[in-house]
MARLUM-244152 format. One record per residue (C-alpha): residue in three letters; x, y, z. Coordinates in pm, whole numbers, plus 50000, padded with zeros to 5 digits. Last residue first. Layout:
N
alaXYZ ...
***
This chain:
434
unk510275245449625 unk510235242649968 unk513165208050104 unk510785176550135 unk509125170050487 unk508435131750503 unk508585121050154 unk506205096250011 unk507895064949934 unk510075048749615 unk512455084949654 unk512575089749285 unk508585086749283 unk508635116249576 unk511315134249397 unk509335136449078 unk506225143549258 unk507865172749449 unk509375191249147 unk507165219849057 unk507135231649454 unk506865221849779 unk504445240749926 unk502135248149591 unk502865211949421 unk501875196249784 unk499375215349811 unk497395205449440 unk498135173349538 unk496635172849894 unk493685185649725 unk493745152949460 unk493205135249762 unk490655156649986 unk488485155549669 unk488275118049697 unk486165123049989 unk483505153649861 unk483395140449495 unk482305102649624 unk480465114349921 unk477845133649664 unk477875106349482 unk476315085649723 unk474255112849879 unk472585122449604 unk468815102549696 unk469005115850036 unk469825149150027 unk466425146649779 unk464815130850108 unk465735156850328 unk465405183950120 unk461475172250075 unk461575171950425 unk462545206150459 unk459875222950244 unk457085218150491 unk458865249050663 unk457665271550371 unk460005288250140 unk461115324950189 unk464605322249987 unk466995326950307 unk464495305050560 unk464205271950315 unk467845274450200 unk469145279350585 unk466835254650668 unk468605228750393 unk471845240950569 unk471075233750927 unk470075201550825 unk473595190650661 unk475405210550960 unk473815190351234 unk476895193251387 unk479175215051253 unk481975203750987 unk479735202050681 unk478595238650774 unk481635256250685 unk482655242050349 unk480605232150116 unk477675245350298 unk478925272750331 unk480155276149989 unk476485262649857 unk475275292050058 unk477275318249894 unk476735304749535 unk473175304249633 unk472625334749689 unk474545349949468 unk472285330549193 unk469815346249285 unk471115380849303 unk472085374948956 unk468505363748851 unk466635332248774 unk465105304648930 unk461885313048809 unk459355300949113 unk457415275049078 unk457445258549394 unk459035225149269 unk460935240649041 unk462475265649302 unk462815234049544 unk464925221749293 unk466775249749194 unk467945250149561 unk468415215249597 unk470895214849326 unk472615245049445 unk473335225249751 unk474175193549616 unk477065211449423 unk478335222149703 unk478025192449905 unk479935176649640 unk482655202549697 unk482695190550100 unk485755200750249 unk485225213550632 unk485095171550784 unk486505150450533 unk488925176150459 unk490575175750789 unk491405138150786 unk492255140650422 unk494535173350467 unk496705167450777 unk497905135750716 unk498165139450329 unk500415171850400 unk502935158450674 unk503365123050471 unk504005138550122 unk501795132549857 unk503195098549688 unk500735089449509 unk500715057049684 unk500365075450024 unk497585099649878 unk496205066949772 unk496285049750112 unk495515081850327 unk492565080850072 unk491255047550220 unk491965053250567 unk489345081050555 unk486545071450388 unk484495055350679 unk484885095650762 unk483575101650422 unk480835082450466 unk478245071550215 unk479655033350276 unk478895026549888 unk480355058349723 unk482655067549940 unk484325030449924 unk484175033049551 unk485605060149569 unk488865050749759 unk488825019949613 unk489275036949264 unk492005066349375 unk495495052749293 unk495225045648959 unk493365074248897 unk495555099049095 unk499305088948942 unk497735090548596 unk496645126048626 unk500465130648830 unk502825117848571 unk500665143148301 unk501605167648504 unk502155170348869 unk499555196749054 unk497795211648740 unk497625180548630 unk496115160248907 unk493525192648971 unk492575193048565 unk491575153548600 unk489745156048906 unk487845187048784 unk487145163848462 unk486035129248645 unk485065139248948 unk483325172548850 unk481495153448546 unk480295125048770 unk479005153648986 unk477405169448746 unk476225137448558 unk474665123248894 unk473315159348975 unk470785162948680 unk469405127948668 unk468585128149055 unk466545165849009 unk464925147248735 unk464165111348900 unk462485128249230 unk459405122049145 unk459395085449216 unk461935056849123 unk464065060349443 unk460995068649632 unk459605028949511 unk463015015049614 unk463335026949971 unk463334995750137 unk464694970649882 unk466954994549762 unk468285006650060 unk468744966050183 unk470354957449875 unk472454986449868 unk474144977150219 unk474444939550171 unk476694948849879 unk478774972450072 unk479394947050337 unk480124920950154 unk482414939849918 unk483804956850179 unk485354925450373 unk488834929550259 unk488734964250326 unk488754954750667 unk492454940050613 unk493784972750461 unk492074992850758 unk494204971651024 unk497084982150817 unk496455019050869 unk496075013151185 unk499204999251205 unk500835033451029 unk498895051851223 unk500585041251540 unk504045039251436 unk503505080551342 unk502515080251710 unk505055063351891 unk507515086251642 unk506045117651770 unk505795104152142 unk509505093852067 unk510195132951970 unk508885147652291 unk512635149852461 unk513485172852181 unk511235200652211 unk507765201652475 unk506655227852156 unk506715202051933 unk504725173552136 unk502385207552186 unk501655212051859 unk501015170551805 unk498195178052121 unk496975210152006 unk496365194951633 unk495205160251795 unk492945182651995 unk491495203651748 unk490805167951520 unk488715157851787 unk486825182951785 unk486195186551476 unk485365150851455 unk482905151851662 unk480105128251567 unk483075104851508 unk483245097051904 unk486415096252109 unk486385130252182 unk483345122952400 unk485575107352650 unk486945136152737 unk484335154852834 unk482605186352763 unk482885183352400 unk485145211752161 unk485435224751795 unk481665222251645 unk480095225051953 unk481645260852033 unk481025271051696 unk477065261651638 unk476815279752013 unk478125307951864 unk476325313051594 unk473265303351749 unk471075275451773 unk468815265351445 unk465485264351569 unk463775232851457 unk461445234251194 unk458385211051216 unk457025192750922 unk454075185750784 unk454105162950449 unk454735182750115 unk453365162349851 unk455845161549570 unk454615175649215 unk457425174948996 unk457085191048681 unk460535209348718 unk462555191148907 unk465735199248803 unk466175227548586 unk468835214048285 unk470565251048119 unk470095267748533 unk471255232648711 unk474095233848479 unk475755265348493 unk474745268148893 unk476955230848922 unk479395245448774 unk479675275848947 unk479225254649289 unk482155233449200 unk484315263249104 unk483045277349470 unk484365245849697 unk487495245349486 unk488535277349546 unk487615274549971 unk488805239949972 unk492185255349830 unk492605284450002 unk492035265850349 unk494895242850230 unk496835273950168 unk496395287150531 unk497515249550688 unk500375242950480 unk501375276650548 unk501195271950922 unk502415239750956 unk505515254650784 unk506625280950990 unk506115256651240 unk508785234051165 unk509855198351045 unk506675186451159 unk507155157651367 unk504265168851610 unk501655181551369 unk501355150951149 unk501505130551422 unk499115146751576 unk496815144051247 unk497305109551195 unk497135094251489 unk494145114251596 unk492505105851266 unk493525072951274 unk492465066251641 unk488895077451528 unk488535062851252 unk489185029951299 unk485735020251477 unk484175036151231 unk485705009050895 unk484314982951138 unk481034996751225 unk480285004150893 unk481184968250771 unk478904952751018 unk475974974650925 unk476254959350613 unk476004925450698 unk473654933351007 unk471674951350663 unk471294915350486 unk467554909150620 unk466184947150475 unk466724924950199 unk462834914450285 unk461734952450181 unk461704940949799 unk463354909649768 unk464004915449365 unk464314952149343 unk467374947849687 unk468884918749465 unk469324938649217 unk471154960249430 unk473354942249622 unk474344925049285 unk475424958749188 unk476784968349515 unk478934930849509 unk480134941149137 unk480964972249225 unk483194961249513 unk485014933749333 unk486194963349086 unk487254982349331 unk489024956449512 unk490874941849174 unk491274976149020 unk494754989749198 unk496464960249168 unk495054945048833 unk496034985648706 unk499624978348866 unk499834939848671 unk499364956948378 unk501834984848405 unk504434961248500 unk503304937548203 unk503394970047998 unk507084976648025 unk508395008248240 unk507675038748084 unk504755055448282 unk507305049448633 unk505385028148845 unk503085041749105 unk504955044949462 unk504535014949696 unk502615022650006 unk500005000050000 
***
């Protein structure tokens, strides 16, 4: 797993037996959440039987999360090879999701306005009551800190959890040289962790495949309802963001080298986003790729755990989907530059704010019910249409962290860092600024 890519000249059975190696899991994993699915049309709501299967999976790949991220991200922190670095890696990163969190909202506005999603749809709006959204503050002070201790250890807090590993691994630095085995203890850590994670995998297609069958067996007949236009617009835009916004990132960040670097490297990670619908279950899986890539170690440690939680550029798009959707649906002309502001500014939120409180994804669908003036029985019919997306929606927000760690790595360390880091056979440490 943490082999660098071959070289793109060396012969084709090399080549060959690196796509088998980076296909084989992927490929037995679509295959299982295909037959998961047909299976789910066949049974009906009796494949609701296979979800312990699935569940089982879940609770694995959840279980690891949490020590990985603090692993990760503390050891990240604490070998560091200074802070004036942490810091820049840490202000450009927040360029990036912000940059990329918009472009994908653009596109997504460009689309949803030439291909209006749902219009014709006539959803019954069941009652629903609106919860009060807390305040600003109180929406920050739960997003980066729990009461207790023991609630760090808990993935419905992954802010703050990943707060502390950042104070913790910042402190390990500033205790000096005496600290540096609790750095190494750590980096150790994650890398068995990591391991574990490799051996879960294992069992994904089971999982995964017991998963879709029981969704599709209970929740078949909404699948195939009125909600098949606003569905049909946001697969292809966010199939289109993964595989062409993907595609520009890799190159902008290595080259050629780099575009083919990233999709042989990134299949199980999205497939695993796609079918678990978690980018936290997500995790170990990109640290893999970014690993193979050959991002280095200090950068992919702190960007994918971080970026499953504040970078969310399918979110984005999802937003602006749901907005023109619920403009369809109400018939109002989704039209205008003030509009379209509007949702451009909450699909960045979204995107990127929100997705790290908790309760974010709700709190967003009522801040597009509230902003635009809808009624409250229009949350629901978010809820569901958040719903239906979600699995690509994971997809472009997970693997995004990847190709993002890319993008930093060519910014902090300059032109050259994927040519040292295949020269090198393993992801560098802390590679000399380009």
């Amino acid at each position: 797993m943490g082999e660098i890519e071959p070289q793109m000249g060396e012969p084709a059975p090399n080549r060959w037996r690196a796509f088998l190696a980076s296909w084989t899991l992927p490929l037995a994993m679509l295959v299982a959440i295909s037959a998961g699915s047909a299976a789910g049309a066949w049974w009906g709501p009796g494949a609701k039987a296979l979800q312990p299967l699935g569940d089982l999976f879940l609770n694995l790949m959840f279980t690891l999360v949490v020590p990985l991220v603090f692993c990760s991200i503390a050891s990240a922190v604490s070998n560091m090879s200074s802070l004036r670095r942490l810091g820049k890696i840490a202000a450009r990163m927040l360029a990036i999701f912000v940059v990329t969190g918009l472009f994908a909202a653009v596109l997504a506005l460009v689309l949803v306005v030439l291909f209006p999603p749902g219009r014709g749809a006539c959803v019954p709006l069941p009652p629903a009551d609106a919860a009060a959204a807390p305040s600003l503050g109180a929406q920050i002070v739960a997003a980066v800190s729990v009461p207790d201790f023991v609630d760090l250890l808990s993935r419905r807090n992954m802010l703050a959890l990943i707060a502390f590993a950042g104070l913790f691994g910042l402190c390990v630095v500033l205790v000096g040289e005496k600290a540096k085995p609790v750095g190494r203890a750590l980096s150790l850590v994650s890398d068995v962790v990591l391991r574990m994670t490799t051996l879960v995998m294992w069992y994904a297609p089971i999982g995964l495949g017991a998963l879709f069958a029981s969704l599709v067996g209970e929740h078949g007949a909404e699948i195939l309802g009125g909600y098949a236009r606003a569905v049909a617009v946001y697969y292809p835009v966010s199939l289109v963001y993964f595989g062409g916004c993907f595609t520009l990132y890799a190159w902008l960040a290595a080259g050629r080298p780099g575009v083919g670097a990233f999709w042989r490297a990134i299949p199980t990670a999205a497939v695993t986003a796609f079918g678990s619908g978690s980018s936290m279950a997500s995790i170990p899986a990109n640290l893999a790729a970014s690993r193979r890539i050959g991002v280095p170690r200090d950068i992919r440690e702190l960007v994918v755990p971080v970026g499953a939680t504040v970078h969310m550029d399918g979110s984005s798009i999802s937003a602006v989907v749901k907005i023109a959707f619920l403009f369809a649906v109400f018939g109002v002309p989704f039209t205008g530059f003030d509009v379209w502001a509007v949702a451009l500014g909450v699909a960045l939120l979204s995107g990127v704010v929100m997705s790290g409180v908790p309760g974010g994804g709700f709190i967003g669908e009522m801040l597009i019910v509230t902003l635009y003036g809808f009624p409250t029985e229009a949350l629901p019919l978010l809820a569901v249409l958040g719903t239906l997306v979600d699995p690509p929606a994971t997809m472009v927000n997970s693997t995004g962290d990847t190709v993002t760690g890319m993008l930093l790595a060519r910014w902090i360390d300059g032109r050259d860092w994927f040519k040292r880091a295949r020269e090198s056979k393993s992801g560098p440490t802390t590679p000399s600024a380009g």
